[in-house]
N, C-alpha and C positions, 0 to 999 in steps of 0.2 A: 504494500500500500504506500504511494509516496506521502513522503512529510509532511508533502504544502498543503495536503490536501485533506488531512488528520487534524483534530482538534485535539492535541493531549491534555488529559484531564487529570493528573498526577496531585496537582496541587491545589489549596486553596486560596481562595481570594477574597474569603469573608474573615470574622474573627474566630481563633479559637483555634489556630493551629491545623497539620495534617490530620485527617479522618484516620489515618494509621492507628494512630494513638488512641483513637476511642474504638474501637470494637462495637461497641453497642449503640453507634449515634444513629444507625440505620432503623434498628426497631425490627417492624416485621416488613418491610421494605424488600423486596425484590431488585437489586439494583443490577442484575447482571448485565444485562440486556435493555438501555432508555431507548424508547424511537419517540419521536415527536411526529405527529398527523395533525395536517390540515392545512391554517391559513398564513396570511402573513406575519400574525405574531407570533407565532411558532418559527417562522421561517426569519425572522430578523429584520426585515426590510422594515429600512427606514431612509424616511431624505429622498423620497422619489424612486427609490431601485433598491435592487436585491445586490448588496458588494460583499466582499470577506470582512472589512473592519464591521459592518455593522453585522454579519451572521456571527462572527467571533462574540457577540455581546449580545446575542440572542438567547431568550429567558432557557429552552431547552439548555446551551451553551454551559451557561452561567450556574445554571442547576447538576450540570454535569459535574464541573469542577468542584460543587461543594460536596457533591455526592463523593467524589472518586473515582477509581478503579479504570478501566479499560478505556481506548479511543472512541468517541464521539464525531463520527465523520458525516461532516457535511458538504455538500455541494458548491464548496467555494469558490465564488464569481470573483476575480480581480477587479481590483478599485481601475476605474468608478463605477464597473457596477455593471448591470442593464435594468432601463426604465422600469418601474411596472404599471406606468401610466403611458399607453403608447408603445410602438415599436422599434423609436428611435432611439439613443440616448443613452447615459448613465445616471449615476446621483447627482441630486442640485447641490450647490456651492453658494457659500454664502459670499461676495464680492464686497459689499458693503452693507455696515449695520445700518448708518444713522448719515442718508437716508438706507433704507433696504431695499439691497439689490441682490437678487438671486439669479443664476444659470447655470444651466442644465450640461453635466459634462458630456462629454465623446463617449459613445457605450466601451465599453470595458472586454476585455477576453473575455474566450468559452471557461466553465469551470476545470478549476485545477485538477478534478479528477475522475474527468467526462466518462473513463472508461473501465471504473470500477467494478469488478467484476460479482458484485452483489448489492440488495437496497442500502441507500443511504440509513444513517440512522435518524438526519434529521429531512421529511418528509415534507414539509411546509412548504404551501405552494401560496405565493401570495395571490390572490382572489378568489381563490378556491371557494365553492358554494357548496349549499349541502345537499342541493339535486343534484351533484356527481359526484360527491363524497364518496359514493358505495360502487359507483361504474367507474369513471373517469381513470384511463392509464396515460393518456398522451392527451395532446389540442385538440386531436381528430376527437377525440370521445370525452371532450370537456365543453362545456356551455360558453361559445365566442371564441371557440378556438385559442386560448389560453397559452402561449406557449412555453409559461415557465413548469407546466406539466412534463413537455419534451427535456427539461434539463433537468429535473429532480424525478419524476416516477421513469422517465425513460420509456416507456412502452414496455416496463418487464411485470408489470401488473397493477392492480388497483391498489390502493392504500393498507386496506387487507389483507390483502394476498402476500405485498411487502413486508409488512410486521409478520405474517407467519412463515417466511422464509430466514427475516431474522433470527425467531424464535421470540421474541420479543416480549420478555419480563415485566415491564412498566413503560405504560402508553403514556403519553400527551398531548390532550387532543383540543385543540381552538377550532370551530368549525361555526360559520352563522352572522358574522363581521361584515362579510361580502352579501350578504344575505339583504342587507338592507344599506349598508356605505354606498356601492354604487349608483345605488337610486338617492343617498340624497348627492353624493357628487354631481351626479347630474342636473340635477337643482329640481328634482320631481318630473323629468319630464319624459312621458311613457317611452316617445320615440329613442330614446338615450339607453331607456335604461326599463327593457318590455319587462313584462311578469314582474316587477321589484316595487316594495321588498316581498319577497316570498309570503305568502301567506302562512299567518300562522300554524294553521292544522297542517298544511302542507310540510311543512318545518317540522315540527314536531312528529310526524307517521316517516319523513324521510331521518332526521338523526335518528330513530327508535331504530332503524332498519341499519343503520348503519355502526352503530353502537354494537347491536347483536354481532353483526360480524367481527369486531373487534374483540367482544366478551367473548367469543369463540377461540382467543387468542389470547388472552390473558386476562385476568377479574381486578389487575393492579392499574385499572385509568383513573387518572387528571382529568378533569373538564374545566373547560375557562368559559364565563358566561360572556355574555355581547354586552359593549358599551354604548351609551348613549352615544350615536354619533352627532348629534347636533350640539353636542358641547363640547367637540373638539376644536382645537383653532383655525380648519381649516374653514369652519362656516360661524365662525363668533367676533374676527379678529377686522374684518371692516362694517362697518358701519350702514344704515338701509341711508345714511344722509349724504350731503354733500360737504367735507369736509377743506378746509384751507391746508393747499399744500405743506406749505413753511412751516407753520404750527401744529397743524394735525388734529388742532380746533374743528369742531362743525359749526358750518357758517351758518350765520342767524340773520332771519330776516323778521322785519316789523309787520304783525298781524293788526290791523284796524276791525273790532268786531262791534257791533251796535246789538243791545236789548232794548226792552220794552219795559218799563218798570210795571209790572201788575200791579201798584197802590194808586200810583200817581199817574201813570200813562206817558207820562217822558220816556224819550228815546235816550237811552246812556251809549255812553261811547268809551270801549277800550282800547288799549293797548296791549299786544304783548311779544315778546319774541320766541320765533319758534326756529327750529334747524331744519335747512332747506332738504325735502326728502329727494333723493335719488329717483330716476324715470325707468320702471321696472313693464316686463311685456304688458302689464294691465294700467299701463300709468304711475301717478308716484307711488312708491313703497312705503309698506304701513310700517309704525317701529317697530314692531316685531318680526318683520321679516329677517330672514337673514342673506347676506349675499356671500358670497367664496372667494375663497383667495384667487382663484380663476377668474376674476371681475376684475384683478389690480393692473394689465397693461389696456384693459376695454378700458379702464378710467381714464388713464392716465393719457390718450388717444381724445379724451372727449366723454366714449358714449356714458349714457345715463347720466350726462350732468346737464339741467339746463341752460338752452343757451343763456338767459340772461346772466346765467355764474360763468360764463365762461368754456364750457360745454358746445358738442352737437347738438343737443336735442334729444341725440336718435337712445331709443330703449334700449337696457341692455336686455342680453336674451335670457330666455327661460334657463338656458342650464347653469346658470350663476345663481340665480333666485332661488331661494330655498324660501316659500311662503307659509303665514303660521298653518293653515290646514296639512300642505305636506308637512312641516315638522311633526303634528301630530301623529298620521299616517306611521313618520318614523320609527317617535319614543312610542307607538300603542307595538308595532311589530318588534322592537327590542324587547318591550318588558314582558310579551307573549313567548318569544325566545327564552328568555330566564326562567320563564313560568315550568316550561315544558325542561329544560336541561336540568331545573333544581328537582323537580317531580324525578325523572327518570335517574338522579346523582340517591336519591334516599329510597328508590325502588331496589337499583342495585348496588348501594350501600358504599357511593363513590364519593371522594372528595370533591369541592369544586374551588377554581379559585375565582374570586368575586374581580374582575376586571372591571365591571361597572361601577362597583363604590371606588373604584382607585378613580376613577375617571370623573365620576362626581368630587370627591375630595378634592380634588387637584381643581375642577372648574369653579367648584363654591368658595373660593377663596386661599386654597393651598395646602399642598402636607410636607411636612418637616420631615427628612431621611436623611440621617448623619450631620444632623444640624446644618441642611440646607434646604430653603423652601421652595418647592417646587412647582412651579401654579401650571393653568394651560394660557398664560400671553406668548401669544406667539413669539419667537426666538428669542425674550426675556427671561421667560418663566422657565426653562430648562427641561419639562419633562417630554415634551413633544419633537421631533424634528423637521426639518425646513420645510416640509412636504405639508404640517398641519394637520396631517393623518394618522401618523403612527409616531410611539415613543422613541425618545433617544435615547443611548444608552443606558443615561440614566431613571429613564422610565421602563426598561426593559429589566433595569435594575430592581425597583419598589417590587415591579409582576414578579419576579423569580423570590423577593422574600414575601412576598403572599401565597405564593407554590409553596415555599417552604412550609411557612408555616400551617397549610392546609397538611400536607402530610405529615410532618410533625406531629398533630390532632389524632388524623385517620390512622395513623400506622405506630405510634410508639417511639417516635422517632427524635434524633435531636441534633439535625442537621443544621451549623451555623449561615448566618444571613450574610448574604453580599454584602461588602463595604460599597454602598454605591456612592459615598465622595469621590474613591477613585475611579470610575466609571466618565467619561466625557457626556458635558451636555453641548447646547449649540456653542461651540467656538466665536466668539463675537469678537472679542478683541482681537484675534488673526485677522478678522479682515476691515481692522479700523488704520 
């Protein structure tokens, strides 16, 4: 097996020393055999694409190294990567903080070790949905043709079939993320993003189906439940208004409103100032709309800012606009997904780890990890990366000691926590 293309997992990186030393921090733990199934938070992508620095920091990864014992081989893509948004490309790059400038690097080489002659251990296919969870081995038999199936399952079989060729002792499985992100990346709009999010029931009879084949392969799985996507940075972090460049203030204009006094019968006359909203496919945007970070070179061009501010005129499109009905839509098919994964985690007596409260903690205001506070502001807050989609290391960091500590619980276990101080968040001051 060559080197580059091994994850050794010898040593640790949290507190507490080698697992040598402890014998018993395992518990009733199965650790011979980790595979990790499913989506992109299994698989590491972050920053717009699938690269080695950020799969080396991928919660499987990370969990490995606290765990111990044998190699950990994952499908390592050379920095920078390739896109998982698009065909083109690698990971975004931060150019500058203040203002923020982002671009997207040159895609990156094939994986370091294309021609492995058995399943990866780590299975993670970023989009991955859970109507091919159970069939899907390549693009050809993935929903959109997928093609990071062709570089992680290879055509050598289903997700399933891979873990039981491992042999595979303890699962981890993310599966249901794609289920409903892509529909709001899309900003709700059918033609973007058909059948999404998966309807619930449909969710629920397709993981039950898919879980079975897995329990048929070992009874030691992980489940990670689905976050709220609409509190991530990539649809919180601009504004439904029109904002002043320089400042980053939203611009305010003077409202003249007239009542009627019902005592007296005079007409009163107000004032007051309101922030100029944004020009979205149905007109201006209500405040609770949300728009994406996919909206920030259409701004910047003009559209959706009024002419009188300086603007086209012209609307921005529907796949920016994420409106409050679609959000609903979103958080109602999330928290039916949690409904249906916690139900089936206490039917077969499995751990779960809560990815949704990290993701609320982190948007309601912040969570403290090795006394650093880690919010969802975009490229400030540190837990997320440049993409506004998925965590950075250091958010890949908190997911792997909420793993822990699920298993910890479930199994007897007393495996030490990531130090995620040492873990990188967005690199800001490199590119000031």
């Amino acid at each position: 097996m060559p080197i580059a293309a091994a994850l050794m997992v010898g040593g640790c990186l949290g507190e507490g020393g080698p697992l040598e030393s402890f014998p018993n921090r395992t518990g009733d733990l199965d650790l011979e055999r980790i595979v990790a199934i499913g989506d992109g938070l299994v698989a590491g992508a972050r920053d717009g694409a699938l690269f080695r620095t950020g799969q080396e920091t991928s919660v499987p990864a990370l969990f490995a190294r606290q765990a111990g014992g044998s190699a950990f081989v994952q499908p390592l893509i050379p920095d920078p990567g390739i896109a998982t948004e698009g065909d083109t490309g690698g990971r975004l790059s931060l150019v500058s903080a203040f203002p923020p400038v982002i671009e997207r690097l040159p895609r990156g080489g094939p994986p370091l070790d294309a021609d492995l002659d058995r399943p990866y251990d780590n299975l993670g296919v970023p989009g991955a949905r859970v109507a091919e969870a159970a069939v899907a081995r390549s693009s050809a038999t993935s929903i959109g043709g997928n093609p990071f199936y062709d570089i992680v399952l290879r055509d050598r079989g289903t997700f399933a079939e891979q873990a039981a060729e491992l042999d595979a002792s303890f699962v981890l499985l993310s599966i249901g993320t794609g289920d409903v992100l892509e529909y709001a990346r899309a900003g709700g709009d059918p033609a973007l993003a058909p059948g999404l999010p998966t309807p619930v029931r449909t969710f629920e009879n397709l993981y039950d189906l898919f879980l079975d084949q897995l329990l048929a392969v070992t009874d030691q799985i992980v489940l990670f439940n689905v976050p709220d996507v609409t509190a991530l940075p990539f649809l919180t972090t601009v504004p439904p208004v029109v904002v002043n460049p320089l400042t980053g203030d939203p611009v305010m204009v003077t409202v003249i409103e007239t009542v009627v006094d019902p005592q007296s019968g005079d007409t009163l006359t107000f004032q007051r100032q309101v922030a100029v909203p944004l020009r979205g496919p149905d007109g201006p945007l209500d405040p609770g709309d949300q728009v994406s970070l996919d909206a920030r070179p259409l701004l910047a061009e003009g559209t959706g800012i009024p002419e009188e501010q300086g603007g086209t005129g012209a609307p921005l499109p529907d796949r920016v606009v994420l409106d409050t009905g679609e959000q609903a839509l979103a958080r109602d098919a999330v928290a039916g997904y949690n409904d249906a994964i916690a139900a089936l985690a206490r039917e077969h007596e499995l751990a779960v780890v809560d990815v949704a409260a990290v993701v609320r903690l982190v948007a309601s205001g912040g969570l403290v990890s090795d006394g650093i506070l880690l919010t969802a502001d975009f490229l400030t807050g540190q837990a997320f990366g440049l993409d506004g989609l998925r965590f950075s290391a250091k958010g890949y960091g908190v997911i792997t000691n909420r793993l822990i500590d699920a298993v910890n619980d479930r199994y007897g276990a007393s495996l030490p926590h990531v130090r995620t101080a040492d873990l990188p968040g967005v690199p800001l001051f490199d590119s000031l």
